[in-house]
LUMGU-713282 format. One line per 4 residues: for each residue y, x, z of C-alpha. Coordinates in Angstrom, 1 decimal. Example, Ala and Ser with C-alpha at 12.3 -4.5 7.8 and 13.67 -1.06 7.14 Angstrom:
-4.5/12.3/7.8  -1.1/13.7/7.1 .
//
This chain:
0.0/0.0/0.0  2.9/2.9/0.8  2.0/4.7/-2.7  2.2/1.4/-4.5 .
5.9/1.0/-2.7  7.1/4.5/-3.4  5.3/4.2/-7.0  8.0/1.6/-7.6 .
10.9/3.1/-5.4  10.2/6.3/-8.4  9.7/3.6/-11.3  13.2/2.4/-10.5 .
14.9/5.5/-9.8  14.4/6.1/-13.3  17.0/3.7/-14.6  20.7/4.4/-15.0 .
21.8/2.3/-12.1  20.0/4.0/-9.2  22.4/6.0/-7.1  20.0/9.2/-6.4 .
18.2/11.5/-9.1  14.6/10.7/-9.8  13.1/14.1/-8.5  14.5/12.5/-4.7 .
11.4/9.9/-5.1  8.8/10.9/-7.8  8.6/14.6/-6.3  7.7/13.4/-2.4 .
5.7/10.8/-3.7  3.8/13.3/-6.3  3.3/15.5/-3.3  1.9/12.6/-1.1 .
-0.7/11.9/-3.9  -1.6/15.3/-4.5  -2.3/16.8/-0.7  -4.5/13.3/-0.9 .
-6.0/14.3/-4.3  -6.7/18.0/-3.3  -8.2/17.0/0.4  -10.5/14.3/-1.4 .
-11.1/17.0/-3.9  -12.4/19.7/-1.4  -14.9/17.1/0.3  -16.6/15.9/-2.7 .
-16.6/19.8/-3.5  -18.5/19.7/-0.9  -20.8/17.1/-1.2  -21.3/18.4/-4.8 .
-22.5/22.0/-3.5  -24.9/20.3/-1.2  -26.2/18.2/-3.9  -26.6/21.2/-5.9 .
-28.8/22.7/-3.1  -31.3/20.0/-3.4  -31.8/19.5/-6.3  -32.5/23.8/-6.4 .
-35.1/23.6/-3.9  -38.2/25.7/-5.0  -41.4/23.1/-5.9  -44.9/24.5/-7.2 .
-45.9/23.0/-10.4  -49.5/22.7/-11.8  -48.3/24.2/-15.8  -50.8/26.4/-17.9 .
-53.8/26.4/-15.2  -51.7/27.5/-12.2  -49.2/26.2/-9.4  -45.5/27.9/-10.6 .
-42.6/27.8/-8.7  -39.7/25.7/-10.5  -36.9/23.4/-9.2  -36.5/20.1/-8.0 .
-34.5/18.9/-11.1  -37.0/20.2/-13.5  -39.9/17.7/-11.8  -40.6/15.6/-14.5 .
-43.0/12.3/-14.5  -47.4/12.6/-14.3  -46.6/16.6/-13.5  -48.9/17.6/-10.6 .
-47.1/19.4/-7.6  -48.0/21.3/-4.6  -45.8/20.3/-1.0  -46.6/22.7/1.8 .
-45.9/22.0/5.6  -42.3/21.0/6.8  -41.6/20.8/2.9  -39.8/17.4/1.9 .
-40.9/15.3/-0.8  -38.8/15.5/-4.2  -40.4/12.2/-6.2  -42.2/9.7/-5.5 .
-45.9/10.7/-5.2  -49.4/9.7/-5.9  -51.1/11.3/-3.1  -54.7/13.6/-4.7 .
-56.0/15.7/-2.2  -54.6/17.7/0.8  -55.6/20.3/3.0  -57.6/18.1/5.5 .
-61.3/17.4/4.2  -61.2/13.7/4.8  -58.2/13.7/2.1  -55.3/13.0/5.1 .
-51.7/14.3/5.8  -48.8/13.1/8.3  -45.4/12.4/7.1  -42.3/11.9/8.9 .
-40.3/8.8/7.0  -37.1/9.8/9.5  -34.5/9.9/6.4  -36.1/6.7/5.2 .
-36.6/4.4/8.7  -34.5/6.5/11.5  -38.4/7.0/12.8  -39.5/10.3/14.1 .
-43.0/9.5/14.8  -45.5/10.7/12.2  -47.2/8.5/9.4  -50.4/8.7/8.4 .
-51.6/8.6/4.5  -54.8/9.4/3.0  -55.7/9.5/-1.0  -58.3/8.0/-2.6 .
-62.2/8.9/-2.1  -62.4/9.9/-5.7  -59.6/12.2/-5.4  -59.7/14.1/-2.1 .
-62.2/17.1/-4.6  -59.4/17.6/-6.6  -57.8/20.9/-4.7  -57.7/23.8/-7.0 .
-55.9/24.0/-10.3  -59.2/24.5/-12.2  -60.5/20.7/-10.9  -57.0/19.7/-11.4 .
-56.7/20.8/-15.2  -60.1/19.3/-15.7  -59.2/15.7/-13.9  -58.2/13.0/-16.4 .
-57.2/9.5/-15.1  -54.7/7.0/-16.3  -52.3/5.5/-13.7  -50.7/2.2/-14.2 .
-48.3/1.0/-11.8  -45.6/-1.5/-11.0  -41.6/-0.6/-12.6  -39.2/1.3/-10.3 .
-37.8/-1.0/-7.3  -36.1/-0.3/-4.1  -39.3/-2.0/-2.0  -40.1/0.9/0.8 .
-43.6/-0.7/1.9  -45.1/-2.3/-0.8  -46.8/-0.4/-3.9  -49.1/-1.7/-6.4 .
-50.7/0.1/-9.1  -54.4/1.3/-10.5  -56.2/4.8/-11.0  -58.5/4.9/-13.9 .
-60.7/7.4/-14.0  -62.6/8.5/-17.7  -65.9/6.5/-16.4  -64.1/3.5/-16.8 .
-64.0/3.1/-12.4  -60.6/1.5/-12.0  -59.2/1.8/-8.4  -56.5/-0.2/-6.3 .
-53.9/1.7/-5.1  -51.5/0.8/-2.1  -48.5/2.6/0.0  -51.3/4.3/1.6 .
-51.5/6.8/-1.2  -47.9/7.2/-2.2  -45.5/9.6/-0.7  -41.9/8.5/-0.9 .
-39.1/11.5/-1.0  -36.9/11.9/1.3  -40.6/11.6/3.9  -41.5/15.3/4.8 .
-44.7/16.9/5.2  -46.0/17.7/8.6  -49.1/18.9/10.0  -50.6/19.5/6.8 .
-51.3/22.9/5.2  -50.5/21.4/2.1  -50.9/18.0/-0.3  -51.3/17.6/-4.4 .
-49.7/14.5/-6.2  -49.2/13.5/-9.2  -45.1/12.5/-10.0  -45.0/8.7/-10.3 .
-40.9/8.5/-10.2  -38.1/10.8/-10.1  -34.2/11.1/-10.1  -32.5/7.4/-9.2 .
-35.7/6.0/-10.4  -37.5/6.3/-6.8  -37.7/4.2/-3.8  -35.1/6.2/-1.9 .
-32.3/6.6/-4.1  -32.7/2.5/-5.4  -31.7/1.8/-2.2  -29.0/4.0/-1.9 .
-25.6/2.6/-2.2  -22.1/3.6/-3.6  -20.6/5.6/-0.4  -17.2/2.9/0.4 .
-14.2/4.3/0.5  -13.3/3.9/4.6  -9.7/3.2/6.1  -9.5/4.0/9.8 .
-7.8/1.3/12.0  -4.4/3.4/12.4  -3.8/3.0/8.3  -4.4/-0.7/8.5 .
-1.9/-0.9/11.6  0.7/1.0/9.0  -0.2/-1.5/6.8  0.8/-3.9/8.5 .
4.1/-2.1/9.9  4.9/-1.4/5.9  5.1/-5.2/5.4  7.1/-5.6/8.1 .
9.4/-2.8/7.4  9.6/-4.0/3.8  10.8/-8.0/4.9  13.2/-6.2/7.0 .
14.6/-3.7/4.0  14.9/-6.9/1.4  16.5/-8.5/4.1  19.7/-5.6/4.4 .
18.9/-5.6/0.6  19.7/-9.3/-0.3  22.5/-9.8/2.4  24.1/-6.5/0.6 .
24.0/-8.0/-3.0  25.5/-11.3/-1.8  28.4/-9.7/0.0  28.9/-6.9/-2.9 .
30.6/-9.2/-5.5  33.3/-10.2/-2.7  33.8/-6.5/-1.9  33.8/-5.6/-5.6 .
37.2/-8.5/-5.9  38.9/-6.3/-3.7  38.7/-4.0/-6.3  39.6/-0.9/-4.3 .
41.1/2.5/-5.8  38.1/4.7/-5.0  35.8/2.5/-6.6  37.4/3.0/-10.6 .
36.8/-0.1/-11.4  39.9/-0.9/-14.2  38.6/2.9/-15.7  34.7/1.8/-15.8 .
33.1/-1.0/-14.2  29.9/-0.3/-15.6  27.0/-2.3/-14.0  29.2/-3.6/-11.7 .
32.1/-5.4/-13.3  33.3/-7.9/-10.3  33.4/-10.3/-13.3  30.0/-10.7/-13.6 .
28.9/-12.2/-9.8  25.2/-12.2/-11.1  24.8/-9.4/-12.8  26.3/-7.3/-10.0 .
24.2/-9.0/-6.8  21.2/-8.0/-8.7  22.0/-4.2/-9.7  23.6/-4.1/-6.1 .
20.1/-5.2/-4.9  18.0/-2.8/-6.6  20.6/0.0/-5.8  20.5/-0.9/-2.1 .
16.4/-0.9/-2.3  16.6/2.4/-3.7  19.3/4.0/-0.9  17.0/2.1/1.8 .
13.5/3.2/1.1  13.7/5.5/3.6  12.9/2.5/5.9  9.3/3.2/5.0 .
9.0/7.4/5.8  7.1/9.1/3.3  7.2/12.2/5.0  4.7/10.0/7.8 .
1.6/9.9/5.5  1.6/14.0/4.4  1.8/14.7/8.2  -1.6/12.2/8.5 .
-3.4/13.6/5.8  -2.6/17.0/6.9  -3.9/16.6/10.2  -6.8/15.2/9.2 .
-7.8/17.8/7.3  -7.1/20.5/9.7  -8.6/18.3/12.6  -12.0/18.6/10.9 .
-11.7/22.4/9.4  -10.4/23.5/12.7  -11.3/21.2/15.6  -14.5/19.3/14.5 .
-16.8/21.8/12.7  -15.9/24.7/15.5  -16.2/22.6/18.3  -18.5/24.5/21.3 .
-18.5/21.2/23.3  -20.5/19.4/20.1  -23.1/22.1/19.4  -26.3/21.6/19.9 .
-28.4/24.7/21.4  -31.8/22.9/21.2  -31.8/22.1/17.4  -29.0/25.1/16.3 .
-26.9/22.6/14.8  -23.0/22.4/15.0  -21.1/19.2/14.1  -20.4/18.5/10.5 .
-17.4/15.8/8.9  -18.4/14.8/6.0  -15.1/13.2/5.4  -12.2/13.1/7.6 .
-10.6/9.3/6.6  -11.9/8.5/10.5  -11.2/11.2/12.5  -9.2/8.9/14.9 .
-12.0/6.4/14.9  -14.1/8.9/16.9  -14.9/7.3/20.5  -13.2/4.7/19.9 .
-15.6/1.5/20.9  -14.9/-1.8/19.8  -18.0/-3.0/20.0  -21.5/-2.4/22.2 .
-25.0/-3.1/20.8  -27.7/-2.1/22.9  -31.6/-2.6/23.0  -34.2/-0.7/24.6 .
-34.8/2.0/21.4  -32.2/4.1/22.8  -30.0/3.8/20.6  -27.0/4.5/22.9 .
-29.2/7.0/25.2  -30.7/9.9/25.3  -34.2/8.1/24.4  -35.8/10.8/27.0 .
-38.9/9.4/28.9  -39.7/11.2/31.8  -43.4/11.1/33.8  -41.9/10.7/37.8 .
-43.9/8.2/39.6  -47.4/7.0/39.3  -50.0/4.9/41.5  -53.7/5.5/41.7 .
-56.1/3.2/43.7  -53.1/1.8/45.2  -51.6/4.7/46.1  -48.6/5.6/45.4 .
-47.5/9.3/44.1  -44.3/11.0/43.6  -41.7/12.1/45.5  -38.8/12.0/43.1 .
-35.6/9.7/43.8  -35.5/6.8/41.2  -32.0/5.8/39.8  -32.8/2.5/41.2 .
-33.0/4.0/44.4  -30.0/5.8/44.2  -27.9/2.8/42.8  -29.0/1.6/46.3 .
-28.1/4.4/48.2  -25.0/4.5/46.7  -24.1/0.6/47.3  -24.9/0.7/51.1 .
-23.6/3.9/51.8  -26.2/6.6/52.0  -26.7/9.8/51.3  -29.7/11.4/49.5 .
-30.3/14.6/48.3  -30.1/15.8/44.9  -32.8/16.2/42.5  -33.7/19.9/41.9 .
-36.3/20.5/39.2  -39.2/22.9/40.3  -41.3/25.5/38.8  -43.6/23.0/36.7 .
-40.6/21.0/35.5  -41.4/20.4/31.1  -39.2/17.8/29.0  -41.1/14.4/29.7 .
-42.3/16.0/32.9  -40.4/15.5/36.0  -42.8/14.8/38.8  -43.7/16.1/42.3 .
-46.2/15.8/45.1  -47.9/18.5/46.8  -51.0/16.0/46.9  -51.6/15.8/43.5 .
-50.2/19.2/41.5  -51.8/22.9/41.7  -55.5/20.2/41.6  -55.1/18.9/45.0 .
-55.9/15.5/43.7  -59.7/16.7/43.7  -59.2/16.5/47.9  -58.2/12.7/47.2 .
-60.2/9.8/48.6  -60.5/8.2/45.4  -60.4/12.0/43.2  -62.9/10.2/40.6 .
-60.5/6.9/39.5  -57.7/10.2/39.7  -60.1/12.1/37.0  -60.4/8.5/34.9 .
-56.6/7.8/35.2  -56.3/11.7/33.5  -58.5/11.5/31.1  -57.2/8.3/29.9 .
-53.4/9.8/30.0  -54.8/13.0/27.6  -57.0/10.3/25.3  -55.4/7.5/24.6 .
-52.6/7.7/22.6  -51.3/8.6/18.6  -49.8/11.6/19.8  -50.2/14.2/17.0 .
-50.3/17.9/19.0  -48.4/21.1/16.6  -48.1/24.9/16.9  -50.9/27.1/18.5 .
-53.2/25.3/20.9  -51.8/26.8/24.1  -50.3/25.0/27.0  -46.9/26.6/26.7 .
-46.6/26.9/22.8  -47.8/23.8/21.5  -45.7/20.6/20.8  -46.2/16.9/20.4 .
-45.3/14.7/17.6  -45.2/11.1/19.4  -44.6/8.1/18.1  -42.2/7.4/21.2 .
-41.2/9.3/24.2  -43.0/7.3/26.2  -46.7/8.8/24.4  -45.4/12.2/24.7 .
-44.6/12.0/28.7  -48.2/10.8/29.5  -49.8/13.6/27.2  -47.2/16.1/28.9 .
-48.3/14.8/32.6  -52.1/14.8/31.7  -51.8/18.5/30.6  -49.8/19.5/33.9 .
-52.5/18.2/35.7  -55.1/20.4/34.0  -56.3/17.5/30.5  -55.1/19.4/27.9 .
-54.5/17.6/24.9  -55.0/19.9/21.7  -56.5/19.3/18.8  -56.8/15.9/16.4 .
-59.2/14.8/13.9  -59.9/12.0/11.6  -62.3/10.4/14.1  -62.1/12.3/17.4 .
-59.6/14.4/19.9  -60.5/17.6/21.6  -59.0/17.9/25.6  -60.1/21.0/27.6 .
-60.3/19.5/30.9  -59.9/21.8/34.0  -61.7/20.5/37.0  -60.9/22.2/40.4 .
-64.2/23.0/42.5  -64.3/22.9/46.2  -64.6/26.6/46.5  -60.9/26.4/45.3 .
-62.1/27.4/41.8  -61.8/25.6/38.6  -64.5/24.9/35.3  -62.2/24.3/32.0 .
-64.6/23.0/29.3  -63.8/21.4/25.6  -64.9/17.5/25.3  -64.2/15.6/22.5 .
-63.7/12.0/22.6 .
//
């Protein structure tokens, strides 16, 4: 709205009536536009390199009877590729082996669903032999699936194989990009859609162009300043003609009246009109909108992006504006949406308190607790992690940790309730299979606090197959000992 005023502010100080030079309006309002144009111009810079990055990624191809190494861009449609671990996807896939026997792999759909537990998808039983590029050249199949859509779940399509066999496929098989692989050596598909042609980038839409609350508010104020500048304006052209009958010596009028011969009433209110418009749009300060867009700019170059007090030490990441149209915006809470996701916390479970046999355990304070505390006036001590403190692990009681809980009354429903906590669940374990190196993938926080507290007290949760779990479950003897032995469930 204020470049469209001074657009015509500079249209009109063009004509031969307005009292100040063009250059006073077209250069400030050419300036305005381009610190606009170059800001805009150095984030989709940007965005460009970034884009650039992607679609560079390195990608092994199945060409000439081997897997080469090529670019993302090059992928083309029915090419074989080759992902490997923590590698994202860059088509749409038709999953054809992997490095699991049973033909399985685990993907995390996070840039798809906001989900950070892990999928599991398998290929097809005819397929999972298909692993080297010799099997691969010598595999011939037609697939025939449905046209490109922006449907994330649903897939339907057919594999037919030279023997005429003809096989159903389903989302099962089909690996979506923007998923990445995890816990997988490796996987083979075939290409089934690339470029703005896949799932992902269907559902993508055009980024809006975003206007912080502080530019609508000038909005606002420039319709408000403008009602008041027409109003000077008009009551100046109705009193000019009565001023211009005065005809005073300083004014020339008898020489040349110009555009504003006092005979012509009309004529003369509106050029006065215009000519007051023009000498009052400094109502509306130009000068406002460069001092916005440069602090913008610098807020995010200099503030944002080098901020300490934003960095994140687990992850090694720093904060990053993409754009800086809503710096002001940030923190700034207009509205509160909450469920029990954790969308607005932390979303950090912790293992604290547990009952056994109807006995209680744990000698942590809860927040309930505390919230008590606090409303009738008491004190408590402050919570001071100890030695076996892990993330998802905050729990103490002499009569449990270090195997005490063998010396229980009821130590065998104990041993169930730990078995259970290391067995059932989806958790998928990573890294090497070592109690301090290894890491879960859990579907939520909740999983990975009961396999943390199982292997704290000695059911160690470590390896996953397609049809059973291995724990190594250390069992303290009354000699003060302990027997660790492998079971798989």
């Amino acid at each position: 709205m204020a470049n469209f005023y001074f657009l015509i502010i500079a249209i009109l100080s063009l004509f031969e009536f307005s009292p100040v030079h063009p250059v006073t309006n077209v250069g400030p309002l050419v300036m305005v536009i381009g610190i606009s144009m170059l800001k805009e111009a150095v984030e989709d810079t940007k965005r460009h390199k970034k884009d650039n990055e992607v679609n560079s990624t390195p990608i092994l191809v199945l060409r000439d009877g081997s897997f080469v190494e090529t670019e993302w861009a090059d992928v083309q449609v029915g090419e074989i590729i080759k992902v490997l671990d923590k590698s994202f996807f860059p088509a749409d896939l038709l999953m054809i082996s992997s490095s699991d026997p049973d033909g399985v792999c685990y993907v995390e759909t996070m840039n798809l669903d906001g989900e950070t537990n892990l999928k599991i998808k398998k290929c097809l039983d005819n397929t999972v032999s298909f692993t080297t590029p010799h099997s691969l050249n010598d595999m011939q199949a037609t697939l025939e699936c449905e046209m490109p859509n922006n449907h994330l779940y649903t897939f339907t399509g057919n594999l037919s194989f030279q023997d005429n066999m003809v096989h159903s496929l389903s989302p099962m098989q089909v690996l979506l990009r923007g998923c990445q692989l995890k816990n997988t050596e490796w996987i083979i598909g075939s290409v089934i859609f690339t470029g703005h042609e896949t799932k992902v980038m269907m559902n993508s839409k055009a980024t809006p162009s975003k206007r912080s609350a502080i530019e609508h508010q000038l909005d606002k104020l420039i319709v408000i300043l403008f009602c008041m500048q027409c109003i000077v304006c008009i009551v100046g052209a109705v009193g000019s003609p009565e001023f211009l009958d005065m005809k005073q010596w300083y004014l020339a009028l008898d020489e040349n009246p110009g555009f504003f011969d006092p005979n012509e009433k009309a004529v003369t209110g509106m050029v006065n009109f215009v000519t007051l418009f023009i000498l009052f749009s400094t109502f509306i300060p130009i000068s406002l909108y460069v001092s916005m867009e440069m602090i913008k700019f610098l807020s995010v170059v200099y503030f944002i992006n080098k901020d300490r007090s934003i960095y994140d030490d687990k992850s090694d990441t720093a904060a990053l504006a993409r754009t800086s149209n809503l710096n002001e915006e940030l923190g700034q809470v207009q509205y509160v949406f909450s469920d029990k996701t954790g969308t607005l916390t932390q979303n950090l479970m912790e293992f604290f308190k547990m009952s056994v046999g109807g006995v209680p355990y744990g000698e942590g304070i809860t927040e309930i607790q505390r919230a008590i505390a606090k409303r009738e006036g008491k004190a408590l001590p402050d919570d001071v992690k100890d030695e076996n403190y892990e993330t998802g692990f905050n729990f103490k009681d002499k009569r449990i940790m270090g195997g005490n809980w063998i010396k229980e009354e009821h130590s065998e429903e104990l041993l169930q309730f730990f078995r259970l906590l290391a067995v059932c669940h989806t958790v998928i374990p990573e890294g090497d299979p070592e109690p301090d190196k290894i890491h879960y993938q859990a579907a939520s926080p909740d999983e990975a606090a009961l396999v943390v507290a199982a292997k704290k007290f000695g059911f160690f949760f470590h390896t996953r197959t397609t049809n059973s779990i291995i724990v190594t479950e250390t069992i303290p003897n009354a000699d003060g000992t302990s027997t660790s032995q492998d079971k798989e469930y």
